[in-house]
N, CA, C and O atoms as a GROMACS GRO file, in nm:
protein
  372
    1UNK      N    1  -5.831   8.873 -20.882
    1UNK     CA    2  -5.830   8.806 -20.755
    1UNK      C    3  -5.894   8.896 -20.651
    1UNK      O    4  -5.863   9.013 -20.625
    2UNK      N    5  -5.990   8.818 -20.594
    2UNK     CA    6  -6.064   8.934 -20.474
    2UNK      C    7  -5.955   8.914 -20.329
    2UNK      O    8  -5.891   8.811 -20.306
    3UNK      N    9  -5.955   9.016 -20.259
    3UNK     CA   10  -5.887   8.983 -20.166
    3UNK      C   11  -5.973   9.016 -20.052
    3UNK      O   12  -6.039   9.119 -20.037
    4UNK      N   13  -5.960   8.856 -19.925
    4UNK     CA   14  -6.073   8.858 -19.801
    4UNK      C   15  -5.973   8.928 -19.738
    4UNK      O   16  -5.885   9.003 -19.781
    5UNK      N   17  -6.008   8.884 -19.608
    5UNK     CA   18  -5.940   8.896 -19.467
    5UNK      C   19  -5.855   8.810 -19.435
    5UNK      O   20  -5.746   8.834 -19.384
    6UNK      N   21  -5.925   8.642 -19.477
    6UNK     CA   22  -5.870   8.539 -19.452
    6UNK      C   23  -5.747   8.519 -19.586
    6UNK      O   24  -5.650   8.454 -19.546
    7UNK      N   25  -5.738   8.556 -19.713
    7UNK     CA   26  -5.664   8.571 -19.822
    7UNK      C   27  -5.654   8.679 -19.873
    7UNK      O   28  -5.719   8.723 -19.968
    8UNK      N   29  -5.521   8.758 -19.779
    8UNK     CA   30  -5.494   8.899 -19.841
    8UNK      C   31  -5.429   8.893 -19.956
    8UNK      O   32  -5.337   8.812 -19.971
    9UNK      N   33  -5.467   8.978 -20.051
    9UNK     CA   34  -5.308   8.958 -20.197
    9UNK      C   35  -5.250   9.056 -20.186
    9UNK      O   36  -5.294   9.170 -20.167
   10UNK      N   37  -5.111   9.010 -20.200
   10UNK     CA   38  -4.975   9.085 -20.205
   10UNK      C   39  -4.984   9.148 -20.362
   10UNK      O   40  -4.884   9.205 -20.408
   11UNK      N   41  -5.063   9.140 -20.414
   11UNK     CA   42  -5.068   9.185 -20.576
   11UNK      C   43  -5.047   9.371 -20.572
   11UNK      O   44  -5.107   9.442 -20.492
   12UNK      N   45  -4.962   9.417 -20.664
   12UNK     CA   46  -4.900   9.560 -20.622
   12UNK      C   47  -5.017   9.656 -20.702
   12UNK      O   48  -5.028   9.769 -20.655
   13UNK      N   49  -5.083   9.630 -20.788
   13UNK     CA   50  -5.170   9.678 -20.856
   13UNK      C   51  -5.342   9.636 -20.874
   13UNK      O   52  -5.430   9.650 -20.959
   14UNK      N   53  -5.330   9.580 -20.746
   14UNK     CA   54  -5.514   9.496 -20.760
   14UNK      C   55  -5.608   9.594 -20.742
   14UNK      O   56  -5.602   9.651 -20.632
   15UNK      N   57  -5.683   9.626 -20.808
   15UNK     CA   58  -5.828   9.720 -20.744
   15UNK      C   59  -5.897   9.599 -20.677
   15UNK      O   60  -5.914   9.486 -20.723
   16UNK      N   61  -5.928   9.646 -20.569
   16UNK     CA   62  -6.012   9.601 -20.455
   16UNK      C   63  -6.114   9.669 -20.427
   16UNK      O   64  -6.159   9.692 -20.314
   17UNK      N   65  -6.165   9.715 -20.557
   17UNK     CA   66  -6.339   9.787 -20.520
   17UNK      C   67  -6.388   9.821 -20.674
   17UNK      O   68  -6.334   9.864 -20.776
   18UNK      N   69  -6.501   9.785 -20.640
   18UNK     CA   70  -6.589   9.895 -20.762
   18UNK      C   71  -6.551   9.983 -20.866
   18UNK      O   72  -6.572   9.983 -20.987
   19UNK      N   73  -6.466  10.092 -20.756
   19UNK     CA   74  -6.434  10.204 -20.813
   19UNK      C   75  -6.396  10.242 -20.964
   19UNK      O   76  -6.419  10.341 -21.032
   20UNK      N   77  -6.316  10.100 -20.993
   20UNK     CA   78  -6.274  10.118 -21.129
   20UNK      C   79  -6.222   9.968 -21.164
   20UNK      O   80  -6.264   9.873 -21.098
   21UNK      N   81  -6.132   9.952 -21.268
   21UNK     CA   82  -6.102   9.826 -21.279
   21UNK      C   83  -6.015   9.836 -21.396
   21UNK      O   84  -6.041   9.902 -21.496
   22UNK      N   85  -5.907   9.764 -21.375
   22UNK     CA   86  -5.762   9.755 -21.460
   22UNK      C   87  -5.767   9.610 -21.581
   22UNK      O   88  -5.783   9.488 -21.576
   23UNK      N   89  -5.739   9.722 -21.691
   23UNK     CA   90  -5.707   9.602 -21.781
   23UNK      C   91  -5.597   9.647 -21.879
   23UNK      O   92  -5.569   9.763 -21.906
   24UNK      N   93  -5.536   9.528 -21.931
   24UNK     CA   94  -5.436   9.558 -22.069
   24UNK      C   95  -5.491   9.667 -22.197
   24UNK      O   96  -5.553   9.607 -22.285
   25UNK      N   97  -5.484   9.751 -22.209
   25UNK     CA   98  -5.496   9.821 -22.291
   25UNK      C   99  -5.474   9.817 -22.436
   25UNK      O  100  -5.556   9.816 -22.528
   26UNK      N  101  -5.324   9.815 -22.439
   26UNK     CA  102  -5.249   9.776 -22.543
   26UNK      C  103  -5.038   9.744 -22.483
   26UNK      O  104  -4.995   9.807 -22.386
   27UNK      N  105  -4.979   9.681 -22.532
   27UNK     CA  106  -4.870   9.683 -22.509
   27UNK      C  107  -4.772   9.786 -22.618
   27UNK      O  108  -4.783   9.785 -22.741
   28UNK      N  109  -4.690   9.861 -22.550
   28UNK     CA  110  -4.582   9.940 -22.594
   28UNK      C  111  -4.405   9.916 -22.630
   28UNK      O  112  -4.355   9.814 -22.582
   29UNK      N  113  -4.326   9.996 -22.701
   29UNK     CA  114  -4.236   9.903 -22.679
   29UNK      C  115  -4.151  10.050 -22.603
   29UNK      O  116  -4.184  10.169 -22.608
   30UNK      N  117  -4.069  10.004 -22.557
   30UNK     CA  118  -3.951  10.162 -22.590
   30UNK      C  119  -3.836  10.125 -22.637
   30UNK      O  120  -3.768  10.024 -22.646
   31UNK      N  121  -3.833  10.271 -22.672
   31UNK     CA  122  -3.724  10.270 -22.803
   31UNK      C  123  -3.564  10.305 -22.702
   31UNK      O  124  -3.566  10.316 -22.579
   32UNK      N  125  -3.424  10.320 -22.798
   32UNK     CA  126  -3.280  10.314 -22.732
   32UNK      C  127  -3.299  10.418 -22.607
   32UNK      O  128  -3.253  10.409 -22.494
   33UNK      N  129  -3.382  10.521 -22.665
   33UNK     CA  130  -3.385  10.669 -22.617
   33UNK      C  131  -3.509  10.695 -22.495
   33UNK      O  132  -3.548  10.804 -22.453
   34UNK      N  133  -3.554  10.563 -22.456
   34UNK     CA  134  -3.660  10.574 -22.332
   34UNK      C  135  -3.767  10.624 -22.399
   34UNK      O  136  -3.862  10.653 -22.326
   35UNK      N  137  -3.778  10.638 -22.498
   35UNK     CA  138  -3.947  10.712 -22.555
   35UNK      C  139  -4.016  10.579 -22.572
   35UNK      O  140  -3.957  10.475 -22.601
   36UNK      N  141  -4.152  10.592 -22.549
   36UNK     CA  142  -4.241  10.534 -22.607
   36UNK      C  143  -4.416  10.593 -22.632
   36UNK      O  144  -4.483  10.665 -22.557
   37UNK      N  145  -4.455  10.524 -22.774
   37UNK     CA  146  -4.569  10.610 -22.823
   37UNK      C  147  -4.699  10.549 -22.764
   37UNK      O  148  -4.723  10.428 -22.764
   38UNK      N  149  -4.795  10.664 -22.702
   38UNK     CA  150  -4.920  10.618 -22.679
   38UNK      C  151  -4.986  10.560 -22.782
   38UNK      O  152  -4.983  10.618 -22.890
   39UNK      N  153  -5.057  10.436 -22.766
   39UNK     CA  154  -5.177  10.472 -22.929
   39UNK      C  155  -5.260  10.544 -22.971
   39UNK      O  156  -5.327  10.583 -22.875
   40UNK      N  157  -5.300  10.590 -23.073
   40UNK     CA  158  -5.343  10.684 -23.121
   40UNK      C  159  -5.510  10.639 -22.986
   40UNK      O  160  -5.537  10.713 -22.892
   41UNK      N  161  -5.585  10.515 -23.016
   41UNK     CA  162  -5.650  10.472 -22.944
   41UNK      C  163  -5.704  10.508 -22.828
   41UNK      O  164  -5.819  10.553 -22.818
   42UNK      N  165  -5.634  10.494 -22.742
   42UNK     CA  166  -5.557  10.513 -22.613
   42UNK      C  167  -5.598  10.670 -22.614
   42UNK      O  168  -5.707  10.711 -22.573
   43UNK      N  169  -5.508  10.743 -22.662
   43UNK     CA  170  -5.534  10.874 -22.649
   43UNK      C  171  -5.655  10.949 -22.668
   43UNK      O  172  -5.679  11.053 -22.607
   44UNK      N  173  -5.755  10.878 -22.784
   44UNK     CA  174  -5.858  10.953 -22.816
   44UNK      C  175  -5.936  10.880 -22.725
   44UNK      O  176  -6.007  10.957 -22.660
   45UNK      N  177  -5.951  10.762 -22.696
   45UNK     CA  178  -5.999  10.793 -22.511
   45UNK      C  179  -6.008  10.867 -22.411
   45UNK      O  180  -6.094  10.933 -22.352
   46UNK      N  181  -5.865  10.835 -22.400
   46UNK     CA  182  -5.853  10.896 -22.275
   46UNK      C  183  -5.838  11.090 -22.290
   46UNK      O  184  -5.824  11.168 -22.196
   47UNK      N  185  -5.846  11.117 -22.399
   47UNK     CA  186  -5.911  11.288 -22.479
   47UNK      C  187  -5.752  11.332 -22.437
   47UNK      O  188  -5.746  11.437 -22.372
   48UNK      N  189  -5.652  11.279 -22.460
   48UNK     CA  190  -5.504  11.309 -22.446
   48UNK      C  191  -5.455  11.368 -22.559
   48UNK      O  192  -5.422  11.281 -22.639
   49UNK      N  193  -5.427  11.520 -22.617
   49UNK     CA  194  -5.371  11.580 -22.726
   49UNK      C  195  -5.242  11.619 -22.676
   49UNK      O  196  -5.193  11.596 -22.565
   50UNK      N  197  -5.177  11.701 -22.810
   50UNK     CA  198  -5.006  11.702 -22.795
   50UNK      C  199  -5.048  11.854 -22.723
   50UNK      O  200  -5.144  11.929 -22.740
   51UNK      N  201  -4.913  11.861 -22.624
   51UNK     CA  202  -4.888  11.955 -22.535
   51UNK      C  203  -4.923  11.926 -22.365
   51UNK      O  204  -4.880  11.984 -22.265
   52UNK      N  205  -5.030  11.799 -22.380
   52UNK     CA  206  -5.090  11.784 -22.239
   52UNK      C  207  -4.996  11.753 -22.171
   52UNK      O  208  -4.900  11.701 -22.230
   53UNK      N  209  -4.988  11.773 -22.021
   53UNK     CA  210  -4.929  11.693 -21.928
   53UNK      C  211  -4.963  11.591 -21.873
   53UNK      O  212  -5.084  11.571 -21.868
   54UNK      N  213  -4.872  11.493 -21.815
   54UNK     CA  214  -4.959  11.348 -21.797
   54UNK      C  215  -4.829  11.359 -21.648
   54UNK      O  216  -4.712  11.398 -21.656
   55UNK      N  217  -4.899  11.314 -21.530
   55UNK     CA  218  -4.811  11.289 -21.423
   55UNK      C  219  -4.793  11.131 -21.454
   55UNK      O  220  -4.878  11.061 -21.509
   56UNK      N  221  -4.655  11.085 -21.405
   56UNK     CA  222  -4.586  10.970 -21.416
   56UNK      C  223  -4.645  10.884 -21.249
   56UNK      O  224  -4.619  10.956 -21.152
   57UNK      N  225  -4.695  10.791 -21.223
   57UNK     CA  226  -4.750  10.741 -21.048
   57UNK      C  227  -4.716  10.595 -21.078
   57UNK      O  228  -4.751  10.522 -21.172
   58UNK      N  229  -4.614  10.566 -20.936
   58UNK     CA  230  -4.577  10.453 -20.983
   58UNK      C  231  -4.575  10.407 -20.864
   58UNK      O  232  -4.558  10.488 -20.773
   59UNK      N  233  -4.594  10.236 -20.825
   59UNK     CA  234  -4.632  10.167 -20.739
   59UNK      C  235  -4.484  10.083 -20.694
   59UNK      O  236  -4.437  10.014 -20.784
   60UNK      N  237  -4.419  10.084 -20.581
   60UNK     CA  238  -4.321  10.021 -20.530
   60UNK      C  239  -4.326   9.910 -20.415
   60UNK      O  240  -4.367   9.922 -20.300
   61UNK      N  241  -4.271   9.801 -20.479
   61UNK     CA  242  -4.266   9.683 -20.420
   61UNK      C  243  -4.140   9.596 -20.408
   61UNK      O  244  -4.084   9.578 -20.516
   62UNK      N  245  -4.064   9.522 -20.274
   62UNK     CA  246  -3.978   9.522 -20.303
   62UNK      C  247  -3.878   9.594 -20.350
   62UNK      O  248  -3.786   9.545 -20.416
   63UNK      N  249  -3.888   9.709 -20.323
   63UNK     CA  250  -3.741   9.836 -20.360
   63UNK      C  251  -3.789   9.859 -20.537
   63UNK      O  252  -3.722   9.935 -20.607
   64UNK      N  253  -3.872   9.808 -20.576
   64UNK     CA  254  -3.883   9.817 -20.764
   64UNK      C  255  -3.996   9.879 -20.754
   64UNK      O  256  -4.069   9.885 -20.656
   65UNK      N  257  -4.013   9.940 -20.886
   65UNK     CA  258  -4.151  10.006 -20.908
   65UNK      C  259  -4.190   9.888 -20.981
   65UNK      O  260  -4.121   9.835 -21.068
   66UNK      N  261  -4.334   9.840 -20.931
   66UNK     CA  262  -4.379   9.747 -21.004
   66UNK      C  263  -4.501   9.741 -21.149
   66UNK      O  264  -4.520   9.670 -21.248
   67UNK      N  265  -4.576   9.897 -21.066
   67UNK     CA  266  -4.690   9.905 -21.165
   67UNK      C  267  -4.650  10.072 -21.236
   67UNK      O  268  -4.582  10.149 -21.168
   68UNK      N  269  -4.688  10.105 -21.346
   68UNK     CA  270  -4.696  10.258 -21.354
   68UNK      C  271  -4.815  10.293 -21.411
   68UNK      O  272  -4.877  10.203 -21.468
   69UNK      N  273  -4.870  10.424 -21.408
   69UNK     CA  274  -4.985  10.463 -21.459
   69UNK      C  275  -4.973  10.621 -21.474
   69UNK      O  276  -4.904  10.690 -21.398
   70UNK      N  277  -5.067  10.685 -21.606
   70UNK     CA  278  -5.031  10.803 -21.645
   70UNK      C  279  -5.177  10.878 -21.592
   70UNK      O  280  -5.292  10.841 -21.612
   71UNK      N  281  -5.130  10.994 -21.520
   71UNK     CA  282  -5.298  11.058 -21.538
   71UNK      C  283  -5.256  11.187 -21.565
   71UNK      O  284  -5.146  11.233 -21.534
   72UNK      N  285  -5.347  11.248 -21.626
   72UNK     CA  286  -5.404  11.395 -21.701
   72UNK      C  287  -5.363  11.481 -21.581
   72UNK      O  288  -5.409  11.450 -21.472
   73UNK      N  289  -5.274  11.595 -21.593
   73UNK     CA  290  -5.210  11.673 -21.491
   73UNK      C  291  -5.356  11.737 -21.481
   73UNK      O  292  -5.400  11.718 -21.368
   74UNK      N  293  -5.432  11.797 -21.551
   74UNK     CA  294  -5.595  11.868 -21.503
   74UNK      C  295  -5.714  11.779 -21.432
   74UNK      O  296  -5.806  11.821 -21.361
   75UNK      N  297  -5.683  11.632 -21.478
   75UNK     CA  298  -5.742  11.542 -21.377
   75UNK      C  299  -5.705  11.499 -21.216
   75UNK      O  300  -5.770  11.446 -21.125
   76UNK      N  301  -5.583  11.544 -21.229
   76UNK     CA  302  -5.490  11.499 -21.094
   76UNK      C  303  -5.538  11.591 -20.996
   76UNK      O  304  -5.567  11.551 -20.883
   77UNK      N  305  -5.551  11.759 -21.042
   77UNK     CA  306  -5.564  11.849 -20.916
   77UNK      C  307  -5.684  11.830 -20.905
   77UNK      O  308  -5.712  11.924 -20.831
   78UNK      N  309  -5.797  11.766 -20.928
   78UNK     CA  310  -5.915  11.715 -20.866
   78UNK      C  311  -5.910  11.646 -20.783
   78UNK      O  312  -5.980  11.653 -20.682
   79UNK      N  313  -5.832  11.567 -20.805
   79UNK     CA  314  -5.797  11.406 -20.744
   79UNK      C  315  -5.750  11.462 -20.578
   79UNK      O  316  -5.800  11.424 -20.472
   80UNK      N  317  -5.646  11.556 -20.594
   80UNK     CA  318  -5.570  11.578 -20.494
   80UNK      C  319  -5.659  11.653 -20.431
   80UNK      O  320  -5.673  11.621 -20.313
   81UNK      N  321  -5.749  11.777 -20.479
   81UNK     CA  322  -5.849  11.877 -20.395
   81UNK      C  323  -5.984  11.746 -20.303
   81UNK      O  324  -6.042  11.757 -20.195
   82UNK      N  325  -5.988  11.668 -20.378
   82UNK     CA  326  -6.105  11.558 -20.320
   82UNK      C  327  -6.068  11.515 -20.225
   82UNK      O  328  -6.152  11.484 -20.141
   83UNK      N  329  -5.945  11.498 -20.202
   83UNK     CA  330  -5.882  11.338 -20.069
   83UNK      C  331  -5.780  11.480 -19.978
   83UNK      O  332  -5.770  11.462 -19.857
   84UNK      N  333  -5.736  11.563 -20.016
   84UNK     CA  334  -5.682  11.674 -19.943
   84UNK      C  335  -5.748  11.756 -19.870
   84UNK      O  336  -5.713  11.787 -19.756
   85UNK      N  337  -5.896  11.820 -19.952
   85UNK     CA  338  -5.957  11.907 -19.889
   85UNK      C  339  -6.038  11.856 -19.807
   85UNK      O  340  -6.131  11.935 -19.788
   86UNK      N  341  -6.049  11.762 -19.749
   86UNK     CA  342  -6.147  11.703 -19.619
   86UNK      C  343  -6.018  11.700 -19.519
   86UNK      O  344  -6.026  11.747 -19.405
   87UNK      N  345  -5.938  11.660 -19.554
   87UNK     CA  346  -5.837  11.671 -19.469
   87UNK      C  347  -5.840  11.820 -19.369
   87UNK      O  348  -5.865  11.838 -19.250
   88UNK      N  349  -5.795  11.929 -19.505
   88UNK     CA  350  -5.762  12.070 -19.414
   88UNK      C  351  -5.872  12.071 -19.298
   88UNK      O  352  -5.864  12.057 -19.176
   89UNK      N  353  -6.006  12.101 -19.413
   89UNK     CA  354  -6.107  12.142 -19.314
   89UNK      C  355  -6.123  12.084 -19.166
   89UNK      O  356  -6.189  12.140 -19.078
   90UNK      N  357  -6.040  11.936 -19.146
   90UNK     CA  358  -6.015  11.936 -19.010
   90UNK      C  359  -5.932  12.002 -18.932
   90UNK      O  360  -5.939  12.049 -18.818
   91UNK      N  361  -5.829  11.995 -19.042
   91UNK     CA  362  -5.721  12.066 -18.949
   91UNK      C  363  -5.754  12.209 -18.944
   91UNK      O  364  -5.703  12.277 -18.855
   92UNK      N  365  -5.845  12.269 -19.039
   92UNK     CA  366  -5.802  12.419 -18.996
   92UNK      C  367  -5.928  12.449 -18.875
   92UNK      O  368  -5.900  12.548 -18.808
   93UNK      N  369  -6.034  12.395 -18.842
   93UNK     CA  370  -6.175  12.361 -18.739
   93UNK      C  371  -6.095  12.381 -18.606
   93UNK      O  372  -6.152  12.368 -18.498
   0.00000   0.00000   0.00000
């Protein structure tokens, strides 16, 4: 769903640009014990081996988390130096 001006969406997880774009991957189950397994798939994609860290980012709506998503703890401090460090350099100017 695109969202105008005139039809904003309340949707908690919509990409609204280019940038990238969300789809079903695969579905998971979890088990008694809260675990659940990536697919092998999935992982050799996304170049995910055992030991990595993955930060947990989760989207809240209505008091619930509605969406979740995993990213690569070595991908994240990019993420954060990109949208942070324009920041300082104002503040420290």
């Amino acid at each position: 769903m695109k969202t105008t001006k005139k039809n904003v969406s309340t949707a908690c997880c919509e990409v609204t640009n280019a940038a990238g774009c969300c789809r079903v991957e695969s579905i998971v189950s979890v088990d008694e014990r809260g675990q659940m397994v990536l697919p092998k798939e999935i992982r050799e994609k996304a170049d995910i081996h055992a030991g990595d860290k993955l930060a947990v980012i989760s989207w809240d709506k209505g008091g619930r988390s509605c969406c979740i998503s995993l990213i690569k703890v070595d991908e994240m401090a990019g993420i954060v130096k990109d949208i942070l460090g324009p920041m300082i350099k104002d503040i420290i100017k």
